[in-house]
C-alpha positions as CSV (number, residue, x, y, z in Angstrom):
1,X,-7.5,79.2,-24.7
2,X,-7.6,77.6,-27.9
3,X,-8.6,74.1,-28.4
4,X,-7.1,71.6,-30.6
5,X,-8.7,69.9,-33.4
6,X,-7.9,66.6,-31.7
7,X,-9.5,67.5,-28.6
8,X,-12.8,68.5,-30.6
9,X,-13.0,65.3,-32.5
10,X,-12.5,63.8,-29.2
11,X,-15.7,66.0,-27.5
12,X,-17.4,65.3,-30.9
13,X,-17.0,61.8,-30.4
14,X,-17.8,61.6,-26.6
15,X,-21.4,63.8,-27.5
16,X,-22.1,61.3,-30.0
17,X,-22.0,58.6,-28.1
18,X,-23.8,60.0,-25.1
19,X,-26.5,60.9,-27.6
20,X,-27.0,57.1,-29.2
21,X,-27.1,55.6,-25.8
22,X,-30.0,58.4,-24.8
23,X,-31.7,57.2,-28.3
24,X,-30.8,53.5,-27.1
25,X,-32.4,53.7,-23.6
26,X,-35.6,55.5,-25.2
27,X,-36.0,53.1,-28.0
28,X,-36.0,50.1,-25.1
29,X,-38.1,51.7,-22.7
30,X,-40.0,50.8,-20.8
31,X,-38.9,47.2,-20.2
32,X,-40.1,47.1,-16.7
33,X,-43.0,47.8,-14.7
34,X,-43.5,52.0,-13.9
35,X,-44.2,53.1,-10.6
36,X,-46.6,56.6,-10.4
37,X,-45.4,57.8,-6.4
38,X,-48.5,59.4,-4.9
39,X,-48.1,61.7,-2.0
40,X,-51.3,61.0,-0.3
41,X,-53.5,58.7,0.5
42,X,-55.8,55.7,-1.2
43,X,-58.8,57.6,-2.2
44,X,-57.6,61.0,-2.9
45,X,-57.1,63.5,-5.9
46,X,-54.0,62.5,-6.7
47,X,-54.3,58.6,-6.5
48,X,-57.5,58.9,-8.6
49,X,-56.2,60.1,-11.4
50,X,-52.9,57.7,-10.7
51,X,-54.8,54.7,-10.9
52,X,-57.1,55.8,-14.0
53,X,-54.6,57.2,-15.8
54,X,-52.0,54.2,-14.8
55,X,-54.4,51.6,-15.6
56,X,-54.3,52.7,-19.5
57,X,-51.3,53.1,-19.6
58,X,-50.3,49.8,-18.7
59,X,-52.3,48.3,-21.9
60,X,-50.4,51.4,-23.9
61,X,-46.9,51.1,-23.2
62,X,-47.2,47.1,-22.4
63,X,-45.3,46.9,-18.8
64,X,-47.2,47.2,-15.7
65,X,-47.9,50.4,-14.1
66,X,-48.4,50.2,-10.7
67,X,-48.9,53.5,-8.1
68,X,-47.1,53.8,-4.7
69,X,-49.2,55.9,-1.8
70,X,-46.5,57.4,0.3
71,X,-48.5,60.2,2.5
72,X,-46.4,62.0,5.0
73,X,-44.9,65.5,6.0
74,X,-47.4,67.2,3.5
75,X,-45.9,65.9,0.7
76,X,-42.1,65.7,1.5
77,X,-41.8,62.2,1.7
78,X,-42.9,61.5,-1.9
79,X,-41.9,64.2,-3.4
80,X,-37.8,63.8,-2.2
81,X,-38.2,59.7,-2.5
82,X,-38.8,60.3,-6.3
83,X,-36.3,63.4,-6.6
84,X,-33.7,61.4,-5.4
85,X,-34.9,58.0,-7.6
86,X,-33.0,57.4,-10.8
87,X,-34.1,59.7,-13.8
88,X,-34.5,56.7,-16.0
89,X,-38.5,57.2,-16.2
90,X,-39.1,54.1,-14.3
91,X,-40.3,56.4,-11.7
92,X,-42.5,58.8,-11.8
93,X,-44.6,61.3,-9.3
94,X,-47.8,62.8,-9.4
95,X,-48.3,65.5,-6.7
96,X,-50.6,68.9,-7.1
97,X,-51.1,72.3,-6.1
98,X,-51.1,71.6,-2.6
99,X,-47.4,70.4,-2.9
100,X,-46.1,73.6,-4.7
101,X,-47.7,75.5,-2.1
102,X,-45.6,73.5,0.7
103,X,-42.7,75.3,-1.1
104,X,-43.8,78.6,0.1
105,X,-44.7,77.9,3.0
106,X,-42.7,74.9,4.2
107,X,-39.8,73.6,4.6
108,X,-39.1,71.3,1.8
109,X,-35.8,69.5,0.9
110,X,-36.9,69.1,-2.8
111,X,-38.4,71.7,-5.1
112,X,-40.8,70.9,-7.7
113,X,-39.6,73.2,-10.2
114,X,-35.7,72.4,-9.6
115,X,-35.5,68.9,-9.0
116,X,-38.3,67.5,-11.5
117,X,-38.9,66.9,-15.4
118,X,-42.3,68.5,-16.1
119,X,-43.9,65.4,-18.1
120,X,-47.5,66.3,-18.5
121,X,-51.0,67.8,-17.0
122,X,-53.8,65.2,-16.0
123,X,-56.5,67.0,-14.5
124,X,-57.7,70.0,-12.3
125,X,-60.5,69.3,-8.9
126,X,-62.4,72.0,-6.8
127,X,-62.9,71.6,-3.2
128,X,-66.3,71.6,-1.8
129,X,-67.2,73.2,1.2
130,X,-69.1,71.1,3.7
131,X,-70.9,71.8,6.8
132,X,-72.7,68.7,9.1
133,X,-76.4,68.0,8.9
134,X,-76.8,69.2,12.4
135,X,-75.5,72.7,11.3
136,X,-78.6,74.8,10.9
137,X,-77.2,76.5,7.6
138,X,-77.9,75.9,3.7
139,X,-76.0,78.4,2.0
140,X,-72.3,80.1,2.4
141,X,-74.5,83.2,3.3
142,X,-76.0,81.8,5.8
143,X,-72.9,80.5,7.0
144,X,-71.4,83.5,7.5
145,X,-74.2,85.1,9.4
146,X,-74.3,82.8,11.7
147,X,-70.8,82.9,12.4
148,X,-71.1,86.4,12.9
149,X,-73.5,85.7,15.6
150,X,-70.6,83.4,17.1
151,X,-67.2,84.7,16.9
152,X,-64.4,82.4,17.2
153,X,-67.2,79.4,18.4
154,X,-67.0,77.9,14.7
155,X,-64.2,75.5,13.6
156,X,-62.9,74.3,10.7
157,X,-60.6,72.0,10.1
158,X,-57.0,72.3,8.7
159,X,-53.5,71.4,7.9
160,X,-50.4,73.6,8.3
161,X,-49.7,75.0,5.5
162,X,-52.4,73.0,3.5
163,X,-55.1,73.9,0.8
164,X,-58.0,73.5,3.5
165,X,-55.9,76.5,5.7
166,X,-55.8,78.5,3.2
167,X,-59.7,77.9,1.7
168,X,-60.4,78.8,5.6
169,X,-58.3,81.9,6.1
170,X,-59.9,83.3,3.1
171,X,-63.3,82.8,4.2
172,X,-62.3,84.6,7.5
173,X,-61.1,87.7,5.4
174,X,-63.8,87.8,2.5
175,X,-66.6,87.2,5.3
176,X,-65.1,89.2,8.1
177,X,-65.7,86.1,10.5
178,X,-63.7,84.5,13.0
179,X,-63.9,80.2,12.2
180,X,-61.2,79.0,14.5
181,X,-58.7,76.2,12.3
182,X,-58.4,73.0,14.2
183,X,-55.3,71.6,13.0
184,X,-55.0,67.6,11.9
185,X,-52.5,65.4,10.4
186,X,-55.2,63.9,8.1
187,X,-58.0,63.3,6.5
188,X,-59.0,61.0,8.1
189,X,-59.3,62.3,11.2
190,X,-60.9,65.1,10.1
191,X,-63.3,63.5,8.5
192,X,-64.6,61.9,11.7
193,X,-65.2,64.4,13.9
194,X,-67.3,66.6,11.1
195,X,-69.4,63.3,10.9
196,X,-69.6,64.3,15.0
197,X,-70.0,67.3,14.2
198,X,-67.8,68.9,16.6
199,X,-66.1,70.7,13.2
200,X,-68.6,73.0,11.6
201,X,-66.7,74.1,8.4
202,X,-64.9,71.1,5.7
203,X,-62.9,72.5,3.0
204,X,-62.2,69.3,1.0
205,X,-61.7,67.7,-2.4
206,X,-65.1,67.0,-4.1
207,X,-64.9,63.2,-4.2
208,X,-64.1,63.0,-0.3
209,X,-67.7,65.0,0.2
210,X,-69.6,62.5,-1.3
211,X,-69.3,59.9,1.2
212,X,-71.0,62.6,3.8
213,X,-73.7,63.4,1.4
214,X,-74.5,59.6,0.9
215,X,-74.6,58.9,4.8
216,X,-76.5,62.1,5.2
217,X,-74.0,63.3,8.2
218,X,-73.2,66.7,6.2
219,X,-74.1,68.9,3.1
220,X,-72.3,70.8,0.4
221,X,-73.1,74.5,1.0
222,X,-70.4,75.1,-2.4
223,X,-67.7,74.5,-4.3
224,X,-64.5,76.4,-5.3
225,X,-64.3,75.4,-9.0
226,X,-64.5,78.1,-11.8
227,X,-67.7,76.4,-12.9
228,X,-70.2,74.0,-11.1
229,X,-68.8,70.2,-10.4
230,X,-70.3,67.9,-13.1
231,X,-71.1,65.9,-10.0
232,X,-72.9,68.5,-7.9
233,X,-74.8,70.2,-10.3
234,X,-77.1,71.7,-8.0
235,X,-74.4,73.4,-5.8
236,X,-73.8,76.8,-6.7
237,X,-70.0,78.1,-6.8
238,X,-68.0,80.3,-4.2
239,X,-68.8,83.3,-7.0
240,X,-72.1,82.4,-7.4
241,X,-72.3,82.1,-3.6
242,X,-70.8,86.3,-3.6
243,X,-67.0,84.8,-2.6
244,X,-65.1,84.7,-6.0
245,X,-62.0,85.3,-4.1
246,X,-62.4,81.6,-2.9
247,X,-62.5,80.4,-6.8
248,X,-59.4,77.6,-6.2
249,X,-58.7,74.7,-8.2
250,X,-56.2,72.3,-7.1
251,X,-54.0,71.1,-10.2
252,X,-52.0,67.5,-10.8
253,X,-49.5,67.0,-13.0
254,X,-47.3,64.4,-13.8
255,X,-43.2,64.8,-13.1
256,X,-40.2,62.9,-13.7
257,X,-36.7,63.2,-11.5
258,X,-34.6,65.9,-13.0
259,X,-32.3,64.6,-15.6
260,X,-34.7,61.7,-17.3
261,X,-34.0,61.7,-20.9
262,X,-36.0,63.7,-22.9
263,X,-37.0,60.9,-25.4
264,X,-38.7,58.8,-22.3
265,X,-40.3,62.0,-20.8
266,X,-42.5,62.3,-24.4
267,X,-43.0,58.5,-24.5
268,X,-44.2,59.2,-20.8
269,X,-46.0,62.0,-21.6
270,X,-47.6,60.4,-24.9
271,X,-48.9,57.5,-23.0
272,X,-50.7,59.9,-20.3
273,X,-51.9,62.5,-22.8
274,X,-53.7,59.0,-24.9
275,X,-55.3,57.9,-21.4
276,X,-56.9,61.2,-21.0
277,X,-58.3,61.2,-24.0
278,X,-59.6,57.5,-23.3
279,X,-63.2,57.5,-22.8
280,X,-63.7,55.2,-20.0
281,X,-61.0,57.1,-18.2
282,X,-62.5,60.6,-19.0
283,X,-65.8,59.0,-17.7
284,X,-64.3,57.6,-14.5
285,X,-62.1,60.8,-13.6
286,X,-65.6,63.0,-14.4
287,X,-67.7,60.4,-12.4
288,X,-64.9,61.0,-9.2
289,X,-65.6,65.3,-10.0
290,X,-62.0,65.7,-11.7
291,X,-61.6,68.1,-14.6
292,X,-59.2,66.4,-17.1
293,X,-56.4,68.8,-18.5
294,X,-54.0,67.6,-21.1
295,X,-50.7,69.5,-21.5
296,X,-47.2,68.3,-23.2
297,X,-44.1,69.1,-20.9
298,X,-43.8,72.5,-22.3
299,X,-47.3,72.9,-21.1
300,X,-46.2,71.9,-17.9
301,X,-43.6,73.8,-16.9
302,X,-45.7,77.0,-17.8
303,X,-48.4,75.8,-15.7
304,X,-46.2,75.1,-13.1
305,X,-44.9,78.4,-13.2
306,X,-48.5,80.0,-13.6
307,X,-49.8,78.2,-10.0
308,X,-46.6,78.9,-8.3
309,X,-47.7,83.3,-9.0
310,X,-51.1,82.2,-8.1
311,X,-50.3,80.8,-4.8
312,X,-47.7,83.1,-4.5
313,X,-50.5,86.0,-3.9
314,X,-53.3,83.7,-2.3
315,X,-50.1,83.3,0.6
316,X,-49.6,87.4,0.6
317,X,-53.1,88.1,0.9
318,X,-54.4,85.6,3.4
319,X,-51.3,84.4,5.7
320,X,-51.4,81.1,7.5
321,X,-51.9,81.6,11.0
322,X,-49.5,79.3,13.1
């Protein structure tokens, strides 16, 4: 079907004006506070880096920047509350590895890949591997001798479909051991029955092990990063330790609801990329044992796509029980 030249100048015309009120909307934004969604907790990974990295940006881009903590559902809640928002960039989510690998394993409504603008990379955090004082081990090799001893008597805790699961599973495998999961709905709770010491085995974010190591209730046997944490220096890594199959680094990255002009993606991504490189904020996110990674949108969505395979074979090769 042919179209006339009418019609074109009349598709022409409608394009160019789409395309002055995208440059229009860019040029005035932001003119209102920006909210970073979080999908856990006060304290964690994600809402480190939200605050640090919100906090400059609020001086940068002149309007408020303020983060939202919506935990729930591993992640669902946040992550379809911002997918749904309105792609203006007014509204913006920060969730991580551990919210990617919901996708494969869960049931989510929204999918990070789909429904989301990639806006930029912020940083990358090991887990550290705790055990309680009362524990009589030191080392991961110790650990797994003396759950040898004890089949199925050790516990460590987890959550469906969750990093910590996972991190625990693959211990079980690479250690031929049997460390039962307990299953819990958070932190939290988690949290206080290793200070009880009724769980033997923590797989959590390095920041949340400090807090046990300051009390004295628990020690850091290791941690999963690629390298020692700046903050742990003295704790070997899961390779060091003879595990490099447990090398895992959670990733967070910044994302915008699908659709958000590209102009205010770059202005977003601009102003996070600038914080990063912000020396009080690299010192604060290095103090809390975060790895800052900087990364464009293009960046991104590679990165996104490169932790998707990656999780994509940790789930093959050690399957969550359920």
């Amino acid at each position: 079907m042919r179209v006339s030249k009418y019609a074109q100048v009349i598709v022409a015309a409608v394009i160019g004006l789409l395309m002055v009120e995208v440059a229009a909307v860019a040029e005035d934004f932001p003119n209102r506070a920006i909210t970073i969604v979080v999908p856990f907790g006060p304290g964690t990974g994600n809402d480190i880096i939200a605050r640090q990295v919100g906090q400059h940006m609020t001086g940068a881009l002149g309007q408020s920047v303020v983060v939202d903590n919506r935990p729930g559902a591993t992640g669902n809640i946040a992550s379809d509350y911002v997918a749904k928002s309105p792609p203006n960039g007014y509204t913006i989510y920060l969730p991580s590895s551990s919210i990617l690998l919901n996708q494969l394993v869960g049931t989510p409504n929204s999918n990070l890949i789909r429904d989301f603008e990639p806006v930029a990379l912020s940083g990358t955090l090991p887990y550290a591997l705790a055990v309680p004082s009362s524990l009589p081990v030191k080392t991961v090799e110790e650990l797994v001798a003396l759950a040898r001893t004890k089949p199925g008597q050790l516990n460590y805790a987890g959550y469906v479909g969750g990093v910590p699961q996972f991190l625990g599973e693959m211990l079980n495998r690479s250690g031929k051991v049997n460390i039962v999961m307990v299953p819990y709905k958070s932190t939290t709770e988690a949290a206080t029955d290793f200070a009880a010491g009724s769980i033997q085995v923590l797989f959590t974010p390095v920041p949340s092990s400090l807090p046990f190591l300051q009390s004295k209730q628990g020690r850091v046997i290791a941690v999963t990063g690629t390298k020692r944490a700046s903050i742990l220096p003295d704790v070997p890594t899961m390779a060091e330790a003879g595990y490099p199959d447990l090398t895992v680094e959670v990733a967070y990255f910044f994302l915008a609801p699908k659709g958000t002009p590209k102009p205010v993606v770059d202005r977003l991504s601009g102003a996070i990329t600038a914080a990063l490189r912000d020396t009080k904020v690299s010192a604060a996110l290095a103090a809390q044992g975060v790895e800052k990674k900087e990364g464009g949108p293009e960046e991104t969505r590679a990165y996104l796509a490169d932790e998707l395979h990656k999780w994509e074979a940790i789930v093959k090769q050690s399957p969550p029980a359920r």
